[in-house]
KOLFIMAR-866507 format. One line per field, with one value per atom (N, C-alpha, C): residue in one letter; x, y, z; residue number from 1; atom name. Coordinates in nm, 4 decimals, padded with zeros to 6 digits, m for minus. Atoms other than C-alpha are relative to their C-alpha. Example, Ala and Ser with C-alpha at 12.3 -4.5 7.8 and 13.67 -1.06 7.14 Angstrom:
BEGIN
aa <- c(a  a  a  s  s  s)
X <- c(00.0890  01.2300  00.0900  m00.0820  01.3670  m00.0770)
Y <- c(m00.1190  m00.4500  00.1200  m00.1190  m00.1060  00.1090)
Z <- c(00.0000  00.7800  00.0000  m00.0060  00.7140  00.0730)
i <- c(1  1  1  2  2  2)
at <- c(N  CA  C  N  CA  C)
END
This chain:
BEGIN
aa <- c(x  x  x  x  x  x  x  x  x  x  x  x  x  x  x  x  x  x  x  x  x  x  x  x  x  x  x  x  x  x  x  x  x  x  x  x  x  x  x  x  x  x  x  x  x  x  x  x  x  x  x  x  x  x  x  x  x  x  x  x  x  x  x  x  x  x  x  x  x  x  x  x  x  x  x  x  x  x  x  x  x  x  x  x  x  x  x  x  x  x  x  x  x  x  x  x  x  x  x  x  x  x  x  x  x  x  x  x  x  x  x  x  x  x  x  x  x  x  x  x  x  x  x  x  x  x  x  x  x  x  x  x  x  x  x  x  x  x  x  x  x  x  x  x  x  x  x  x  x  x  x  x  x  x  x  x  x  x  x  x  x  x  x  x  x  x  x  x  x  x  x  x  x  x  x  x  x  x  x  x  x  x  x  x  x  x  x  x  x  x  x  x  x  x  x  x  x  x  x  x  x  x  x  x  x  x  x  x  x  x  x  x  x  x  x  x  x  x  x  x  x  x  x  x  x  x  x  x  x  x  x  x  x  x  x  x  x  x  x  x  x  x  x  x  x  x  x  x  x  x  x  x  x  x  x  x  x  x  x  x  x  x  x  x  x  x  x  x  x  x  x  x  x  x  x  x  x  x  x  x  x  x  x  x  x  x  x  x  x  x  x  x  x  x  x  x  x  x  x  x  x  x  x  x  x  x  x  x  x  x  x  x  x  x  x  x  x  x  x  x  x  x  x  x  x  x  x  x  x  x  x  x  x  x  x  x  x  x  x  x  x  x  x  x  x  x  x  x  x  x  x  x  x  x  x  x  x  x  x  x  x  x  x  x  x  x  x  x  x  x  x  x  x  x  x  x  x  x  x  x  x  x  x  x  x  x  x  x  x  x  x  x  x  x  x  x  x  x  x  x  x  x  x  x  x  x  x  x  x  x  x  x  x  x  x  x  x  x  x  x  x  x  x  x  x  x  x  x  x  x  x  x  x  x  x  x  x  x  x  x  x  x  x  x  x  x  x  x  x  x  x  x  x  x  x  x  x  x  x  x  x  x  x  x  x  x  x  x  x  x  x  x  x  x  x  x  x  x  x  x  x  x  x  x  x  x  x  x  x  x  x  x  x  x  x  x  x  x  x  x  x  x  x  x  x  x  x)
X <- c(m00.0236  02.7257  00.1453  m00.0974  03.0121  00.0695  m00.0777  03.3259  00.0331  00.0013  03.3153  m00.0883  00.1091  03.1361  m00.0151  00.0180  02.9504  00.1063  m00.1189  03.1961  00.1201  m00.1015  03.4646  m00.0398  m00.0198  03.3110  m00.0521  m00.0233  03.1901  00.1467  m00.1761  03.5458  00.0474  m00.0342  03.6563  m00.0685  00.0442  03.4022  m00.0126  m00.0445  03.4538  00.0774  m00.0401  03.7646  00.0349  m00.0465  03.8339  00.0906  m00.1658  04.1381  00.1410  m00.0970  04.3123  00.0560  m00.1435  04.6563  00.0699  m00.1279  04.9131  m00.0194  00.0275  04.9129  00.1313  m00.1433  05.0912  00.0867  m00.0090  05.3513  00.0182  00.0228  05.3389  00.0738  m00.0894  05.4698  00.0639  00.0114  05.4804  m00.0293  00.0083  05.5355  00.0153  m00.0117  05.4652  m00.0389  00.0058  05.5396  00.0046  00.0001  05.4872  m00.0338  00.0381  05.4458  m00.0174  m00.0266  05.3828  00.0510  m00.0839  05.6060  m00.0534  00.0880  05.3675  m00.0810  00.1182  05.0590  00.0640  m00.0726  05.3091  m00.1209  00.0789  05.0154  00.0939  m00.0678  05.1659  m00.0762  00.0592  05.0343  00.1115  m00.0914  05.1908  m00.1056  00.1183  04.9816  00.0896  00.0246  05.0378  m00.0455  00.0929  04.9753  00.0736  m00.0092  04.9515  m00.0447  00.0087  04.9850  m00.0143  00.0484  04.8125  m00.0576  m00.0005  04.8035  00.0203  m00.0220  04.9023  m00.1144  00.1208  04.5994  00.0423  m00.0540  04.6083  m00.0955  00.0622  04.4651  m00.0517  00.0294  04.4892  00.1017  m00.0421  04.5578  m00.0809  00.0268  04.6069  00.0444  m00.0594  04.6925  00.0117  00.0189  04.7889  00.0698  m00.0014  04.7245  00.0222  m00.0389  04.8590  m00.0334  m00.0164  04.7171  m00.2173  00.1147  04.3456  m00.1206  00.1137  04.0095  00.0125  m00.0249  04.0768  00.0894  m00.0922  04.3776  m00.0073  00.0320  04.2286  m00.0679  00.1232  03.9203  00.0213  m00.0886  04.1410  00.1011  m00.0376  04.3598  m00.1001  00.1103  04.0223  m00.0675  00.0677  03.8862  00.1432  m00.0969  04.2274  00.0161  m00.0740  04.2686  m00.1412  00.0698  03.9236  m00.0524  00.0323  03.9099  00.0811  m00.1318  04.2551  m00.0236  00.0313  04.1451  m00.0302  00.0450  04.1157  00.0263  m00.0478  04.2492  00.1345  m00.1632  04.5737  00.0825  m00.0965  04.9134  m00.0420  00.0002  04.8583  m00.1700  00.0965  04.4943  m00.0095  m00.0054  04.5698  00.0771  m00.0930  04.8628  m00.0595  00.0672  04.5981  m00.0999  00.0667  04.4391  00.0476  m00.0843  04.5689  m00.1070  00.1095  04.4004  m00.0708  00.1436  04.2617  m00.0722  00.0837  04.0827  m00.0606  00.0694  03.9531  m00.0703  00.0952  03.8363  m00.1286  00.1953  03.4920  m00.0562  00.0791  03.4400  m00.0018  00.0028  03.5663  m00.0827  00.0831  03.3750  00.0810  m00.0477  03.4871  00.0449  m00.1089  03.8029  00.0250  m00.0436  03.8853  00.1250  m00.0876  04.1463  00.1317  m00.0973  04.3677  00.0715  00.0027  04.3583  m00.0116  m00.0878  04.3888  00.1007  m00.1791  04.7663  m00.0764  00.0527  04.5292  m00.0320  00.0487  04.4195  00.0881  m00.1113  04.7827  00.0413  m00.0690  04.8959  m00.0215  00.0794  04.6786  00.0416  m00.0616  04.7720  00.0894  m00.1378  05.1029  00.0686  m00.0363  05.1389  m00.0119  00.0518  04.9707  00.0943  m00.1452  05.2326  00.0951  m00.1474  05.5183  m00.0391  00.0658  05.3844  00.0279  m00.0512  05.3501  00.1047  m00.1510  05.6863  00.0691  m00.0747  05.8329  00.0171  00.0345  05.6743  00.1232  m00.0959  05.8040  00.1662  m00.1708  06.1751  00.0195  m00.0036  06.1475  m00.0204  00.0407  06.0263  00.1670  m00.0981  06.3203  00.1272  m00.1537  06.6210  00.0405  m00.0258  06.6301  m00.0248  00.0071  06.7049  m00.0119  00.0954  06.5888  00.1429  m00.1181  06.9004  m00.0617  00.0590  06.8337  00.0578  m00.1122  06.9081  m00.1147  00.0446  06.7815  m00.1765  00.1221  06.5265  m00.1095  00.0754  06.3362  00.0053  m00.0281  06.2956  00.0349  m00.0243  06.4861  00.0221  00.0044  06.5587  00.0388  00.0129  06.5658  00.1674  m00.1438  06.9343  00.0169  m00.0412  07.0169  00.1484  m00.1496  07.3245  00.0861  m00.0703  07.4468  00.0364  m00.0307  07.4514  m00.0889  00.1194  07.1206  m00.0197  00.1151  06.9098  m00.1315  00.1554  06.5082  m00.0737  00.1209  06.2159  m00.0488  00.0364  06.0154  m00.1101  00.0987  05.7043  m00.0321  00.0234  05.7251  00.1413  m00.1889  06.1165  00.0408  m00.1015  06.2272  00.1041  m00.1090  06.6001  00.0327  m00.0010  06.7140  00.1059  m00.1484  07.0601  m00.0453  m00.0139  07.1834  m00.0744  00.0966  07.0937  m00.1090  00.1494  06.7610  m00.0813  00.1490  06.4790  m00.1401  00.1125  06.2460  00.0138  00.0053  06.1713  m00.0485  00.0524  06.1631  m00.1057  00.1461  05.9401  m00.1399  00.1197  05.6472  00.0088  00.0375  05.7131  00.0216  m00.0178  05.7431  00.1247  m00.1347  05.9677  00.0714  m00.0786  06.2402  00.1103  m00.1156  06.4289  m00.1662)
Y <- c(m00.0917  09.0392  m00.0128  00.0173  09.0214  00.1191  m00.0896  09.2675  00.0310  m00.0394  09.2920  00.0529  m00.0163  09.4424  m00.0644  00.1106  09.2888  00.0207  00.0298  09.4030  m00.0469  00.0660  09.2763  m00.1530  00.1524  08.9349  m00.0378  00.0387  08.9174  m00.0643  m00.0787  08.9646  m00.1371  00.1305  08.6895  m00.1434  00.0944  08.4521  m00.0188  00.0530  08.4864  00.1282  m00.1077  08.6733  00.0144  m00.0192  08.8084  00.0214  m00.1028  08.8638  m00.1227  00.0913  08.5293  m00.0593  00.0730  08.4086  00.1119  m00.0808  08.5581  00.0658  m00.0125  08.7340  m00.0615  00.0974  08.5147  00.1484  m00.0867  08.7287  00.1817  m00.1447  09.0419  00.0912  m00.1030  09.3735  00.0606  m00.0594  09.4608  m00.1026  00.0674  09.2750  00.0234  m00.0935  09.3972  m00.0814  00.1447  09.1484  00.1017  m00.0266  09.2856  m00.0817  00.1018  09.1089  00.0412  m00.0085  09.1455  m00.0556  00.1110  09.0124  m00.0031  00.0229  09.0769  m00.1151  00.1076  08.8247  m00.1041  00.1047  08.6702  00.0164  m00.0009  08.7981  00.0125  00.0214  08.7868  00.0660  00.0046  08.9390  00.0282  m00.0701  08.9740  00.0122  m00.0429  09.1394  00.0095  m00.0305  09.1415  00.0329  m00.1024  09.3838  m00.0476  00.0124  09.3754  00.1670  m00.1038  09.7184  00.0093  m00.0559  09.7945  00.1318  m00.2131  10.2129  00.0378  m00.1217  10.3226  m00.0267  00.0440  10.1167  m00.1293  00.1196  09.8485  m00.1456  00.0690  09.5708  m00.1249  00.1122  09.2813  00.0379  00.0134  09.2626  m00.0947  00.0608  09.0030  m00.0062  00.0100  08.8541  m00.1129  00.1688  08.5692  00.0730  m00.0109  08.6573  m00.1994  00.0497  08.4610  00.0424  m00.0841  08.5456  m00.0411  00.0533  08.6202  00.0471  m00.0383  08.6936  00.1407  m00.1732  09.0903  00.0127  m00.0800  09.0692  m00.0638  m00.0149  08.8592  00.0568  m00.0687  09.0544  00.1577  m00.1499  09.3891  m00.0282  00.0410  09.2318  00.0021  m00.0110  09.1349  00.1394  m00.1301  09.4770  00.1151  m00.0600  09.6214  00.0100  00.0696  09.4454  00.0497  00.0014  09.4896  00.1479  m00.1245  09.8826  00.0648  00.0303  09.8745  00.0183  00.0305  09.7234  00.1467  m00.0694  09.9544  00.1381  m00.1258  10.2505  00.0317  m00.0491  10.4394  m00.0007  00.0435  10.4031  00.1076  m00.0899  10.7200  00.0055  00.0450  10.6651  m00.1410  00.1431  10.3360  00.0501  m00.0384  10.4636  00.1324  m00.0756  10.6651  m00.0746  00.0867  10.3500  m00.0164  00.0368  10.3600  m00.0364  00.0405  10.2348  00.1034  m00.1171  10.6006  00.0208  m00.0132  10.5502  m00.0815  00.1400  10.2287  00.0022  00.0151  10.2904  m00.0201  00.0224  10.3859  m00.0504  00.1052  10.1522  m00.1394  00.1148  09.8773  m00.0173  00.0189  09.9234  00.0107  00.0232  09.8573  m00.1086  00.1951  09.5852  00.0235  00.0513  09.4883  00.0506  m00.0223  09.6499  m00.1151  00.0268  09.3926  m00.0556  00.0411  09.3383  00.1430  m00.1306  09.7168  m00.0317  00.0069  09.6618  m00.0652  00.1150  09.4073  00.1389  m00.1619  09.7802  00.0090  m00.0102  09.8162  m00.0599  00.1406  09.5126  00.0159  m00.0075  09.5245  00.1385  m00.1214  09.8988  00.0033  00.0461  09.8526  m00.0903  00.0950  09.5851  00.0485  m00.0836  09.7396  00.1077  m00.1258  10.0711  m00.0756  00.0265  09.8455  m00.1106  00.0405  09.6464  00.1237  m00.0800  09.9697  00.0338  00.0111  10.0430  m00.0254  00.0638  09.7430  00.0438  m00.0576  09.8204  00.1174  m00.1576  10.1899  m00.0181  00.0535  10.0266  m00.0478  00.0934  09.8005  00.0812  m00.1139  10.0471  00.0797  m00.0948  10.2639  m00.0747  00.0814  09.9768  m00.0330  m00.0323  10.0467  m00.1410  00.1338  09.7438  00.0210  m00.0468  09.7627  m00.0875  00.0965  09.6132  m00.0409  00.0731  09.3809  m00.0321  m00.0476  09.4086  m00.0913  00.0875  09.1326  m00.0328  00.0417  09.0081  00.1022  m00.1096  09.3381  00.0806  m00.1481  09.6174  00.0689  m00.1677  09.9097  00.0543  m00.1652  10.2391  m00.0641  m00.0418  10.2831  00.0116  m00.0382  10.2599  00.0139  m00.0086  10.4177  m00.0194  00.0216  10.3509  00.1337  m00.1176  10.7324  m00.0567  m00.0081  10.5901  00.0222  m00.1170  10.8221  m00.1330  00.0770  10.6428  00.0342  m00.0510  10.6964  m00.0527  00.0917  10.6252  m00.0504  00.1216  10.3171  00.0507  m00.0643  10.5095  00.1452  m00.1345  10.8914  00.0483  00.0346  10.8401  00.1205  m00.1830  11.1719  m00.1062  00.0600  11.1129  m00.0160  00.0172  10.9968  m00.0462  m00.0450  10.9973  m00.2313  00.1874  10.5458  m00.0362  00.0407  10.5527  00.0294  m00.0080  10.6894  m00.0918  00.0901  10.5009  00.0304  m00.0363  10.7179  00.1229  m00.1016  10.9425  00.1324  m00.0955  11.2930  00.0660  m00.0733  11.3976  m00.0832  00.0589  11.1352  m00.0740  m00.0280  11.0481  m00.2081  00.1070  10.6640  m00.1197  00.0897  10.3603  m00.0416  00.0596  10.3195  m00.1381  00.1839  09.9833  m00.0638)
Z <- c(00.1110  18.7876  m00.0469  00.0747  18.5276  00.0618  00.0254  18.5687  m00.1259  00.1430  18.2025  m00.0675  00.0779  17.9813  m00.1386  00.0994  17.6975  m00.1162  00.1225  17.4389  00.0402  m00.0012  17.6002  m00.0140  m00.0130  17.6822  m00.1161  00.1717  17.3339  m00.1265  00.1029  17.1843  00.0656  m00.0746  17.4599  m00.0543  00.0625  17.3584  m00.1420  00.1559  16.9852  m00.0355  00.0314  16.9014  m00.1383  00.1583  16.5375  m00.0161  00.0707  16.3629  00.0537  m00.0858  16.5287  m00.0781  00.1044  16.3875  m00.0503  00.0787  16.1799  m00.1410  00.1645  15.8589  m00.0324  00.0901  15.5949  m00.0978  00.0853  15.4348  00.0894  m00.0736  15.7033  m00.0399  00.0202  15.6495  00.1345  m00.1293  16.0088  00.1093  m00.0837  16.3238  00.1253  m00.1830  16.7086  00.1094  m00.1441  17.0409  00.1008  m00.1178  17.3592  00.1669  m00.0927  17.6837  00.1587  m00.1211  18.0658  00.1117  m00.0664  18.2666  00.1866  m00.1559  18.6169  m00.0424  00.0303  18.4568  m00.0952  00.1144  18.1932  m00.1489  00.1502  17.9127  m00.0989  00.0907  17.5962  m00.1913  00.0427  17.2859  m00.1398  00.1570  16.8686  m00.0401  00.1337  16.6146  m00.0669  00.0923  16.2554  m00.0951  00.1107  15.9690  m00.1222  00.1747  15.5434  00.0087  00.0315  15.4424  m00.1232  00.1431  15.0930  m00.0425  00.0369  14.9626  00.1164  m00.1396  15.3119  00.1086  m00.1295  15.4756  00.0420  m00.0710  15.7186  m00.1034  00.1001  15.4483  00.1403  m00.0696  15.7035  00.1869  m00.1514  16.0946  00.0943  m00.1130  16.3307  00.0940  m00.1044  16.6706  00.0224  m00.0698  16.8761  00.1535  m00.0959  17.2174  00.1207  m00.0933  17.5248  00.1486  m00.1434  17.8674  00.0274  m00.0175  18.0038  m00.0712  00.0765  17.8479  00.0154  00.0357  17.8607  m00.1059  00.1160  17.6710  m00.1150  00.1568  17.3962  m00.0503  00.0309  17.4146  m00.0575  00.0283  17.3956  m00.1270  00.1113  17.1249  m00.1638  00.0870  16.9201  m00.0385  00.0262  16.9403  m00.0854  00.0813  16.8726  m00.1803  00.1622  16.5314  m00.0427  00.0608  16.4349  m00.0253  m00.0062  16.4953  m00.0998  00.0294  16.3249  m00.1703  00.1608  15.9584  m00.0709  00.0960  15.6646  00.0477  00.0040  15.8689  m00.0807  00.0849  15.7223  00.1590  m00.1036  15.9383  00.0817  m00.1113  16.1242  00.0871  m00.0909  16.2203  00.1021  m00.0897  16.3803  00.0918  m00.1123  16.5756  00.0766  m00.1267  16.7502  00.0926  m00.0953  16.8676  00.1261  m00.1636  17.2546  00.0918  m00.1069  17.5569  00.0579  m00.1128  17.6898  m00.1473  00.0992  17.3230  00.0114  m00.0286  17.4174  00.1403  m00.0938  17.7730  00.0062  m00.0015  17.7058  m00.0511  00.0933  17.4324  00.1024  m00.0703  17.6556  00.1508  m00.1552  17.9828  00.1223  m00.1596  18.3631  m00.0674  m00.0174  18.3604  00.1452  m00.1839  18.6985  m00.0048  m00.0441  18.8413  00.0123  00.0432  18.8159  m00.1399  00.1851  18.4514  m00.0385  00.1010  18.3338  m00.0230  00.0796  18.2270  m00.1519  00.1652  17.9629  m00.1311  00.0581  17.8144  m00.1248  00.0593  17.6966  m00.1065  00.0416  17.5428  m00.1515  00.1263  17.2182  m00.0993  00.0788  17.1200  m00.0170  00.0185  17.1728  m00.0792  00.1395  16.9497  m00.0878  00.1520  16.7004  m00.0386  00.0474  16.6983  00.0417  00.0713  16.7104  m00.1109  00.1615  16.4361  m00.1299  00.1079  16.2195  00.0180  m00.0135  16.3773  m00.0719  00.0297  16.2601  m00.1572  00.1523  15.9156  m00.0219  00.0313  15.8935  m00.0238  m00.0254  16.0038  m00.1438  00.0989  15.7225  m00.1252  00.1449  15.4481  m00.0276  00.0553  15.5148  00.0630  m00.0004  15.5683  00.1321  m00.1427  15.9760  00.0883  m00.0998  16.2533  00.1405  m00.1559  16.6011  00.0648  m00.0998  16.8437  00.0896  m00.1022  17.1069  00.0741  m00.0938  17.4491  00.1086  m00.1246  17.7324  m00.1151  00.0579  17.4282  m00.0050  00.0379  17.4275  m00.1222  00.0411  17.1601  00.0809  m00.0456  17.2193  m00.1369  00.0860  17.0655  m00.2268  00.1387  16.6468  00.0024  m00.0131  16.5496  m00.2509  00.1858  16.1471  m00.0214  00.0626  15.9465  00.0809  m00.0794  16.1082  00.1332  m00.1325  16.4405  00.0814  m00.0796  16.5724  00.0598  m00.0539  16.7883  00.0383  00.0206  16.7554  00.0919  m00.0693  16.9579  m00.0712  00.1157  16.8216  00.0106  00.0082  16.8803  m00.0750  00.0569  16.7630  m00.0875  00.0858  16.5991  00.0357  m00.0403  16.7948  00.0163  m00.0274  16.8416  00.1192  m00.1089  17.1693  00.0278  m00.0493  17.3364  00.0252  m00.0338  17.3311  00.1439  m00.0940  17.6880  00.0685  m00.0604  17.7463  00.0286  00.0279  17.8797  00.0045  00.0290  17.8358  m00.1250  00.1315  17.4877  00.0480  00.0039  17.5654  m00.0908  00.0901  17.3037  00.0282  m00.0513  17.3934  00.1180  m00.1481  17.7081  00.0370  00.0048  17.6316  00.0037  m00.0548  17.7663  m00.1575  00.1151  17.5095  00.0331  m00.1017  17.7055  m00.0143)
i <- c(1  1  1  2  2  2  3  3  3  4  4  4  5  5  5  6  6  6  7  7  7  8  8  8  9  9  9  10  10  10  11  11  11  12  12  12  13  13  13  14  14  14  15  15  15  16  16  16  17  17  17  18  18  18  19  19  19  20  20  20  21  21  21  22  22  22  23  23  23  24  24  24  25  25  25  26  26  26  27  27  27  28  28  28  29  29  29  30  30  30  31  31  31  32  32  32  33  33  33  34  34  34  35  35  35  36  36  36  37  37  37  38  38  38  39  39  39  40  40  40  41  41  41  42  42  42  43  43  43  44  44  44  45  45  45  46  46  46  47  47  47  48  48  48  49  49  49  50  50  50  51  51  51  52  52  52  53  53  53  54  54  54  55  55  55  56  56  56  57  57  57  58  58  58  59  59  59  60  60  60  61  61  61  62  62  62  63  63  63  64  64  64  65  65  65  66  66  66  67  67  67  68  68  68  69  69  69  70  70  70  71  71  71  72  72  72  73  73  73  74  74  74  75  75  75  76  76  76  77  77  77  78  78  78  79  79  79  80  80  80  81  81  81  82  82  82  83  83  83  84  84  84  85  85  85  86  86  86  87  87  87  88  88  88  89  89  89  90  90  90  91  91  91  92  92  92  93  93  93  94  94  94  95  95  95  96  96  96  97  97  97  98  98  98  99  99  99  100  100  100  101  101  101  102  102  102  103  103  103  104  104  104  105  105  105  106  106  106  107  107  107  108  108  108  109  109  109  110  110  110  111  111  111  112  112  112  113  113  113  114  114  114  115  115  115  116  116  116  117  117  117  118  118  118  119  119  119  120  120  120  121  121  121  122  122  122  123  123  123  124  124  124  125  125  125  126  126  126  127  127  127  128  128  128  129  129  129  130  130  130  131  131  131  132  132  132  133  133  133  134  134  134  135  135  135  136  136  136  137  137  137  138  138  138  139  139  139  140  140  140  141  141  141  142  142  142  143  143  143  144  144  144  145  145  145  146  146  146  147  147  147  148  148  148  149  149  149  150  150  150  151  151  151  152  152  152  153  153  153  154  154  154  155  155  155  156  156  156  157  157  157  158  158  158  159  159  159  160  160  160  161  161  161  162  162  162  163  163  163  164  164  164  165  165  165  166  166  166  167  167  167  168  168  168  169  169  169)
at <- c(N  CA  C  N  CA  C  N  CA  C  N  CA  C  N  CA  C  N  CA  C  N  CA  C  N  CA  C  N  CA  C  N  CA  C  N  CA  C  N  CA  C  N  CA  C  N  CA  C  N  CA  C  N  CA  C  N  CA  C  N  CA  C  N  CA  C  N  CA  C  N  CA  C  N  CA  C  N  CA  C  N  CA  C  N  CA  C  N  CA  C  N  CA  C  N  CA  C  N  CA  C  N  CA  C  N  CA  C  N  CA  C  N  CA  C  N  CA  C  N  CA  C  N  CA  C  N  CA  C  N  CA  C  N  CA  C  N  CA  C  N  CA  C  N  CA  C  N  CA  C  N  CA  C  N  CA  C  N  CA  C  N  CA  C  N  CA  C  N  CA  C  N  CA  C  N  CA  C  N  CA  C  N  CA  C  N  CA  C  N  CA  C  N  CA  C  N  CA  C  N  CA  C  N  CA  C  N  CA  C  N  CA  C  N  CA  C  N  CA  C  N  CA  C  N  CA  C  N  CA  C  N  CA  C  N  CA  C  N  CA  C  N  CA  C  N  CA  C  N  CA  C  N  CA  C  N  CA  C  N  CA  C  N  CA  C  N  CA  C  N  CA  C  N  CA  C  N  CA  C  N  CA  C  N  CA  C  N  CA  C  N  CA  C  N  CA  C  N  CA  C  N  CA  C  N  CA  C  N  CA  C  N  CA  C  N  CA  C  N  CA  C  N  CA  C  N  CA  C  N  CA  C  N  CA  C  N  CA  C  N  CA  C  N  CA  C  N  CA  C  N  CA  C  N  CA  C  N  CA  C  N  CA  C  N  CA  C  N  CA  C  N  CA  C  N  CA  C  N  CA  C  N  CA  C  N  CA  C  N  CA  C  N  CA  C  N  CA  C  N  CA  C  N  CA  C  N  CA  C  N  CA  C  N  CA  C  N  CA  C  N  CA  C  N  CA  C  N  CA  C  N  CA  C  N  CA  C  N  CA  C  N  CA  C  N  CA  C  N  CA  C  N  CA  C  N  CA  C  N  CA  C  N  CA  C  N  CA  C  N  CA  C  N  CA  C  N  CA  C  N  CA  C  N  CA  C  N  CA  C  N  CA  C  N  CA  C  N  CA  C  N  CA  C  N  CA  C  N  CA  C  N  CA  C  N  CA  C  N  CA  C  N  CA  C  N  CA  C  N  CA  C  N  CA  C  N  CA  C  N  CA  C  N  CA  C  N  CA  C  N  CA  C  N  CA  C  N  CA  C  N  CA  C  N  CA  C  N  CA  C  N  CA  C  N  CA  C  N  CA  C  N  CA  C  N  CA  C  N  CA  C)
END
């Protein structure tokens, strides 16, 4: 018997949404540095909906299969319904993953909200600094520094966002 379920190994054996959008408005890399998975999605934002979203996953059949489902749940929502796509929204669609492939859960949503992230940054002039090749924190012309997830403000060296609770390093 499989440790997957059929929508994942569906998604694995033919995934949608693969490559880059030409032209992106929005761009979100994340990576695991325990399995070395690797995943970017890009978005086209047209009236405030996600017009086009893709990926180019790196790693194992969960996290293209979780990538594929990501992007394809993704399409034609508006920015704030997508950035409610997370992995405890995906559990029960996705089935039993093997315990050592949950982290694969992650990978795919996460891209996706720093993708619209990147977007949002970009709309309103804002550059992300870079610190050991990671995103960190939201930095504006004032100085502030934002979380890249919920843009509460957050003191230069936090590494975690008091208001959502999420790694800002």
């Amino acid at each position: 018997m499989s440790p997957y379920s059929e929508l994942v190994k569906k998604h694995f054996e033919n995934p949608r949404n693969m490559g880059k959008v030409v032209d992106f408005d929005g761009i979100g890399e994340v990576g695991n540095p325990v399995c070395g998975d690797m995943t970017t999605i890009t978005i086209k934002v047209k009236d405030g909906r996600l017009s086009d979203v893709r990926f180019e996953t790196l790693g194992c059949g969960a996290a293209i299969a979780v990538s594929s489902i990501v992007t394809e749940k993704a399409k034609g929502k508006t920015l704030d319904e997508a950035l409610q796509i997370n992995a405890k929204t995906l559990a029960d669609e996705l089935g039993e993953l093997p315990k050592n492939e949950l982290h694969c859960s992650h990978l795919g949503p996460e891209a996706l909200h720093k993708a619209i992230m990147n977007y949002y940054d970009r709309q309103a002039g804002r550059t992300r600094r870079e610190r050991g090749g990671k995103d960190d924190h939201v930095h504006i012309k004032d100085k502030h520094c934002y979380c890249p997830y919920c843009e509460h403000e957050v003191s230069a060296g936090a590494p975690v966002c008091a208001n959502c609770g999420k790694s800002t390093v």
